[in-house]
matplotlib code that plots the C-alpha trace (Angstrom):
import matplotlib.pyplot as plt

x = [48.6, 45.8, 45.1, 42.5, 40.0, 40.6, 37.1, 36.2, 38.6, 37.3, 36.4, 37.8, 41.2, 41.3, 43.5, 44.6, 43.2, 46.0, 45.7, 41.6, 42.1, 44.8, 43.3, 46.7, 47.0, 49.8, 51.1, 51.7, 54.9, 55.0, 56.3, 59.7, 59.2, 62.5, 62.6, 61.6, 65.5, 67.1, 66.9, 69.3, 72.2, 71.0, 71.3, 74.4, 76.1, 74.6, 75.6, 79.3, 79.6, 78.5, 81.2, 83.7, 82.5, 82.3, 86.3, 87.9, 86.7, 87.0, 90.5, 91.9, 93.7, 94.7, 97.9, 98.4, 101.2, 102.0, 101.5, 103.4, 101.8, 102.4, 100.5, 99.6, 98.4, 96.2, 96.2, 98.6, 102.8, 103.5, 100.8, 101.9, 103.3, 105.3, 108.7, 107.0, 106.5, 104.0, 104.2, 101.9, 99.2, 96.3, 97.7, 96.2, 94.5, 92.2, 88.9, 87.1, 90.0, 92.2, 94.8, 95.0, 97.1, 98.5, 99.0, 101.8, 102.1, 105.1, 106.1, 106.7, 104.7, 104.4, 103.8, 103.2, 103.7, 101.3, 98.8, 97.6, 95.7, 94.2, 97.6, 98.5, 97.8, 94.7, 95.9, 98.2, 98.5, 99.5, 100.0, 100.1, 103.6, 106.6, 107.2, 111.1, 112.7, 116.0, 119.3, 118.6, 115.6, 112.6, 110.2, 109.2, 106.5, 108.0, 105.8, 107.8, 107.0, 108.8, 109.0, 109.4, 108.9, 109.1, 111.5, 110.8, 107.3, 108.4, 110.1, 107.3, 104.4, 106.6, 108.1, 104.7, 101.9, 99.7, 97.8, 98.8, 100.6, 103.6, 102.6, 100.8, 103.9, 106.5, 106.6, 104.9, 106.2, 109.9, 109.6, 108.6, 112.1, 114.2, 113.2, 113.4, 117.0, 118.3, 116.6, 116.8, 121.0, 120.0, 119.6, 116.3, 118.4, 120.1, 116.5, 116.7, 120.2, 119.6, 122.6, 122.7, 118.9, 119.3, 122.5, 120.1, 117.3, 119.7, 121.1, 117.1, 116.8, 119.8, 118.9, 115.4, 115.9, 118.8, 115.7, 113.1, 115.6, 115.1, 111.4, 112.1, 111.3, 113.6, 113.3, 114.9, 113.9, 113.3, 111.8, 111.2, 108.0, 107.8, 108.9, 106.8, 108.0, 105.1, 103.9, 105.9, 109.1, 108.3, 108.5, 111.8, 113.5, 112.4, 113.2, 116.8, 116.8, 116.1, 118.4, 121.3, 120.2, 120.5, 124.3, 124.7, 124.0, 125.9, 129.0, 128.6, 127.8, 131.6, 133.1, 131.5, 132.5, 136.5, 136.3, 135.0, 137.9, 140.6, 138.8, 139.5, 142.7, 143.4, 141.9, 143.5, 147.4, 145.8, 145.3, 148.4, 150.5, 149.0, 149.9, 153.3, 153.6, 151.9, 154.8, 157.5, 156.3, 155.7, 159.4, 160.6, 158.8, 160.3, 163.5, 163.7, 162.4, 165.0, 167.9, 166.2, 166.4, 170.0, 170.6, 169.1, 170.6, 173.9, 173.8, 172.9, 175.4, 178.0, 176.5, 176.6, 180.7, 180.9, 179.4, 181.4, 184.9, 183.5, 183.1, 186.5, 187.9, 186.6, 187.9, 191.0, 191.9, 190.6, 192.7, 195.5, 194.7, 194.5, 198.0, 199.1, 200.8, 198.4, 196.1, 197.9, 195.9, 193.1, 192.8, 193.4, 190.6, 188.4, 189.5, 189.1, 185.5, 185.1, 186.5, 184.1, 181.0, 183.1, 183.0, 185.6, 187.6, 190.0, 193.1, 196.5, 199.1, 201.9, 203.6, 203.7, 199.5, 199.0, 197.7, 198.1, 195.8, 197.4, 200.2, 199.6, 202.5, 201.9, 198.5, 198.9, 201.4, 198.7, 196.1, 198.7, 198.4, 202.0, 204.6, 208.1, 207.7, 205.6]
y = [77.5, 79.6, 83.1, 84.1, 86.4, 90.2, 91.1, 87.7, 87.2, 84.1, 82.6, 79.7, 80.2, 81.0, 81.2, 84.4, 86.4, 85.2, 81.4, 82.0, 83.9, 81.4, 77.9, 76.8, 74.4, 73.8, 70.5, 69.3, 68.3, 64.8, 64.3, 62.1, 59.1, 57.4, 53.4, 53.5, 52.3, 54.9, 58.2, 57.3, 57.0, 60.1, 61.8, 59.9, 61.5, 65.4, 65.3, 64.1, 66.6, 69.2, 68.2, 68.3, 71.7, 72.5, 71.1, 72.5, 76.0, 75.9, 74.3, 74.4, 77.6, 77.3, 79.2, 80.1, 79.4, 83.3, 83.8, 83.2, 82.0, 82.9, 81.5, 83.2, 81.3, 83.0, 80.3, 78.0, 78.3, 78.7, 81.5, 84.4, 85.2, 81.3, 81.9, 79.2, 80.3, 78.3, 77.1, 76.8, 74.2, 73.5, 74.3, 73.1, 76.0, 75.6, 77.1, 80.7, 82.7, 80.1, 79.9, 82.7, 82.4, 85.7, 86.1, 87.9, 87.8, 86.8, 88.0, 91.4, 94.2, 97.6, 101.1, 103.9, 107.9, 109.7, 113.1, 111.0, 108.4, 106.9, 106.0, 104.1, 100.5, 99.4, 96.1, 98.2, 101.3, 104.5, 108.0, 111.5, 112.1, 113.1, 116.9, 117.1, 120.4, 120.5, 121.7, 125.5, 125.8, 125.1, 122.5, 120.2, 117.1, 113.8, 110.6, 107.9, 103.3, 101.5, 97.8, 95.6, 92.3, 90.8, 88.5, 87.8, 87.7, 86.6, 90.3, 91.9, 91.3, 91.4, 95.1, 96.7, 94.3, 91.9, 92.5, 95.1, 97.1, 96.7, 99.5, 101.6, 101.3, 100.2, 102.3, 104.8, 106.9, 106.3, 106.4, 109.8, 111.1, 109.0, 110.0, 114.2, 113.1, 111.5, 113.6, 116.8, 116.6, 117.5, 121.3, 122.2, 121.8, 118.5, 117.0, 116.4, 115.0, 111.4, 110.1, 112.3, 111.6, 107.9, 108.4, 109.6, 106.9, 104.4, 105.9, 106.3, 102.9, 101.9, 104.4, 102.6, 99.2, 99.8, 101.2, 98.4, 95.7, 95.8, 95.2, 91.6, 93.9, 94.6, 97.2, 96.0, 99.1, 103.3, 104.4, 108.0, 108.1, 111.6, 115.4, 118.2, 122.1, 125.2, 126.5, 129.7, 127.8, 125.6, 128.0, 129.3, 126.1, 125.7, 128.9, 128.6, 125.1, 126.4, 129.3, 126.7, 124.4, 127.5, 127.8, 124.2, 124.5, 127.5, 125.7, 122.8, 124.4, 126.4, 123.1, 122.0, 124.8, 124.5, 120.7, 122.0, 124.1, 121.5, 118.9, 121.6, 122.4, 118.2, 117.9, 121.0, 119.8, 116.5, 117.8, 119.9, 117.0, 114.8, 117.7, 117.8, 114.3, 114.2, 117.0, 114.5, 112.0, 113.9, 115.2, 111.7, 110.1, 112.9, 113.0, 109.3, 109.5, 112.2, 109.6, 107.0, 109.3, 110.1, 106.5, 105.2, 108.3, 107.3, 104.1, 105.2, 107.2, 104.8, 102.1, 105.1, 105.6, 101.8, 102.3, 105.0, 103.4, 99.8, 101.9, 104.0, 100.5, 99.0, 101.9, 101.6, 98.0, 98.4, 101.2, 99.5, 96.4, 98.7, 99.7, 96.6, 94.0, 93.1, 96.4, 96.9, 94.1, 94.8, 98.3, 96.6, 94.4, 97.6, 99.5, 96.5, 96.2, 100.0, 99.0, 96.1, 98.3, 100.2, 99.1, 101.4, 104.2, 106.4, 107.6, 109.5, 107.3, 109.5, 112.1, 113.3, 112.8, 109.6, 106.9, 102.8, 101.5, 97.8, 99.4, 98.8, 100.0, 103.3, 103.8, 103.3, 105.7, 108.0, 107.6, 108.1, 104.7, 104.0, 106.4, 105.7, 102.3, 101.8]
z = [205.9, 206.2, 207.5, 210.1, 209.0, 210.1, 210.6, 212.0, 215.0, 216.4, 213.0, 211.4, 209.4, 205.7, 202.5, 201.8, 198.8, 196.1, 196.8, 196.7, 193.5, 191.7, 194.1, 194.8, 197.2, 199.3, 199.9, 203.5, 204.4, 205.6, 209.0, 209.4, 211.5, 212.5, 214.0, 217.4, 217.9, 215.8, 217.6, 220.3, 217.9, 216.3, 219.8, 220.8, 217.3, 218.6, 222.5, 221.0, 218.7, 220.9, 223.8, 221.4, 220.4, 223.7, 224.2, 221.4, 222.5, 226.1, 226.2, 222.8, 221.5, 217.5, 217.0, 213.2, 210.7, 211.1, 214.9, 218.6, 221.2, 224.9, 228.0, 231.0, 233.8, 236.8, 239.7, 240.8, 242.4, 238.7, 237.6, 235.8, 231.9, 230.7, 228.8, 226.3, 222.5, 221.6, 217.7, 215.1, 216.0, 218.9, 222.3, 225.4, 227.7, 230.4, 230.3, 232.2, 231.9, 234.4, 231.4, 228.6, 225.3, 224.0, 220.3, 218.0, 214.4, 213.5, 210.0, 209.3, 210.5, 209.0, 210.3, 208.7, 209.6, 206.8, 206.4, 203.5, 205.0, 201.6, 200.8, 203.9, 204.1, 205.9, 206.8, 209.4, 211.8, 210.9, 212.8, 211.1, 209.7, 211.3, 212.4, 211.4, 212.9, 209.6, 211.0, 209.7, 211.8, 209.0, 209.6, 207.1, 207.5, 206.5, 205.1, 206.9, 206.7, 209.4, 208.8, 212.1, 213.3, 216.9, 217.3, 220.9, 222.0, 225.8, 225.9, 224.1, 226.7, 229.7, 228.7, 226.8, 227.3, 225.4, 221.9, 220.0, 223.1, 221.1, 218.7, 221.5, 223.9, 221.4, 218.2, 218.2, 221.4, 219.9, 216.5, 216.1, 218.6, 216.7, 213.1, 214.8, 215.8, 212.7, 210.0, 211.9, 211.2, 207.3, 206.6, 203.9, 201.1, 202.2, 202.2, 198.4, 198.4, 198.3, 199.3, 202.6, 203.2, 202.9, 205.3, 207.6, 207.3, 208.1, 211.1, 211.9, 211.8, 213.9, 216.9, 216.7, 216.8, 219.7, 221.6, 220.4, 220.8, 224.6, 223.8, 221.5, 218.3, 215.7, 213.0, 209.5, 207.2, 207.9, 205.0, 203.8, 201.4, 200.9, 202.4, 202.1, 203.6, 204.2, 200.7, 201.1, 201.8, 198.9, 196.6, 197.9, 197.9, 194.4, 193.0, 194.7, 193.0, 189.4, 190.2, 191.1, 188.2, 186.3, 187.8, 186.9, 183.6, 182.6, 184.2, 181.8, 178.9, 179.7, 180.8, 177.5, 175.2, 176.9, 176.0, 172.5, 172.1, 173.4, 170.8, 167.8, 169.0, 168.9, 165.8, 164.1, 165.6, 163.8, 160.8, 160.3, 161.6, 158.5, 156.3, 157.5, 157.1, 153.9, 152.4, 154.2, 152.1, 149.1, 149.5, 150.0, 146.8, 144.5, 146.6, 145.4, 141.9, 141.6, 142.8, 140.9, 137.6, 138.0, 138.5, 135.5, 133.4, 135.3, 134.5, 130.9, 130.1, 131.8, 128.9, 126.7, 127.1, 127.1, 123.6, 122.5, 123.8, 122.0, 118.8, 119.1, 120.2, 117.2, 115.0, 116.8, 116.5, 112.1, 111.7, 114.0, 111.0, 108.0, 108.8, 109.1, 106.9, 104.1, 103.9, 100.7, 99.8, 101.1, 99.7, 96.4, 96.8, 97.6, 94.6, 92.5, 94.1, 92.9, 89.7, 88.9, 88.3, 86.0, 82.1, 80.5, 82.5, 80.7, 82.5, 81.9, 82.3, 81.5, 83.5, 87.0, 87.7, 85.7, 86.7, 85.8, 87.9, 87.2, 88.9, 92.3, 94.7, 92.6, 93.5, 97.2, 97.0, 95.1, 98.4, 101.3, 102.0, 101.6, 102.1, 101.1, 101.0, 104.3]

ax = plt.figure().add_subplot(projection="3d")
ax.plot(x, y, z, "-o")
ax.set_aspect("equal")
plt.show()
């Protein structure tokens, strides 16, 4: 396009400085010419596309996968707020607010009590936390999520209204009473006991949904975030709790040191028991080595006499046989032995003291072998 000339209004139109500097021109754009029987379609395809426009948001309502629907109808014998939940889908409404469709979500909802709004979920509503009053008169501020869900939207616009009423009429003006009620019961110190505290939430949540039940919503969880008491009070709580911490500690290490005692006094009873029975034992090994030693020397000198009596026996029974008939013999043959090594012996054969030693009965008598004959 061109551009008029400032300092010539009336005068023909020109190119600006940059395209008479560069001479670029610029192409025209050909105009589209369409059959001289083709632009009725063409219009036929916009004016139907436009009445459907036109349809789908004058009297269709989409209710989505995570939403209720409830119709309220404004003329007619049957005007007023339907019992109908209307599902997921497109639902029939007719147009200039004749017919309006109220919307609920459906899945769970979540409201918070918090002085720390950066922590709190955008996605949902939150108040300032709740005041709590404890049971000893201190007051503590108490970070606090409520989880909820409608269960019956009919009830829920016919008790606190349409659109979010149901957090501006619903939660929030019990929630707060209910959680002062509940956790009020617990003293300051009973706030950090968490089994009494979560005794509390629960009963907190029962008193709230037996007042939101009337209202088609029901509260599953009461949950306590966080407590927090004045700075001054604080400070006591948590000098009281190191100084029972303190209490706590010096108890065990007692109940420690008394277990540590019992423990030695087990182990010494123990130890002197296994000395005990290690003596027993000692005193039963040489209690039986002893009877083992005076059996074997028992049984020793029991083979000892056996022995003894054999040999005295045997002497016995040859002495019995060297008085016996024959011996005379016998001793003959044992002088004669004697005799044999002997080449020449010279004897006195005469008298009282001699000896013949070829005279035999004489020399027996000369031994005691044989005495008067025997």
């Amino acid at each position: 396009m061109g551009q008029r000339d400032p300092r010539d209004p009336g005068g023909p139109f020109q190119q600006p400085p940059i395209f008479r500097k560069l001479d670029v021109k610029i192409p025209k754009i050909p105009k589209l010419k369409l059959p001289a029987g083709g632009r009725k379609p063409v219009t036929v395809l916009i004016a139907v596309v436009a009445l459907l426009g036109l349809i789908f948001n004058l009297f269709l309502v989409y209710v989505a996968p995570n939403e209720f629907g409830i119709k309220e109808v404004k003329i007619g014998i049957n005007r007023g707020i339907q019992k109908k939940v209307y599902e997921t889908g497109l639902n029939f409404v007719l147009p200039f607010g004749l017919e309006v469709m109220h919307l609920f979500p459906r899945d769970l909802q979540l409201f918070e009590m918090t002085n720390f709004p950066t922590s709190a979920t955008r996605l949902h509503r939150y108040e300032k936390a709740a005041l709590i009053q404890t049971s000893d008169g201190f007051f503590v501020d108490v970070d606090l999520s409520i989880i909820y869900k409608i269960v019956d939207p009919y009830k829920v616009i016919t008790t606190v209204g349409p659109g979010r009423m149901f957090e501006d009429n619903g939660i929030i003006p019990k929630a707060e009473p209910v959680m002062k009620q509940a956790l009020g019961e617990l003293s300051t110190e009973e706030f950090y006991i968490s089994p009494l505290r979560f005794e509390k939430m629960v009963k907190a949540r029962e008193l709230l949904d037996r007042e939101l039940q009337p209202m088609g919503i029901r509260v599953d969880q009461v949950l306590v975030r966080y407590f927090q008491y004045s700075e001054e009070i604080q400070k006591n709580i948590e000098a009281k709790k190191l100084q029972d911490q303190l209490v706590f500690k010096n108890q065990a290490e007692r109940k420690a040191a008394e277990e540590a005692a019992k423990l030695n006094k087990v182990v010494g009873e123990g130890e002197a028991n296994v000395r005990v029975k290690l003596q027993e034992g000692q005193a039963y090994k040489v209690k039986r080595t002893a009877e083992r030693d005076l059996y074997v020397r028992k049984k020793h000198a029991e083979g000892d006499l056996l022995v003894k009596l054999a040999d005295a026996r045997k002497t016995s029974l040859k002495n019995r046989a060297l008085r016996g008939a024959g011996s005379d013999r016998l001793v003959g043959l044992s002088m004669a032995e004697v005799y044999k090594g002997l080449d020449v012996i010279i004897l006195s054969s005469d008298g009282a003291a001699g000896v013949n030693p070829l005279d035999l009965e004489k020399t027996l008598k000369l031994f005691e072998v044989r005495k008067g004959g025997k």
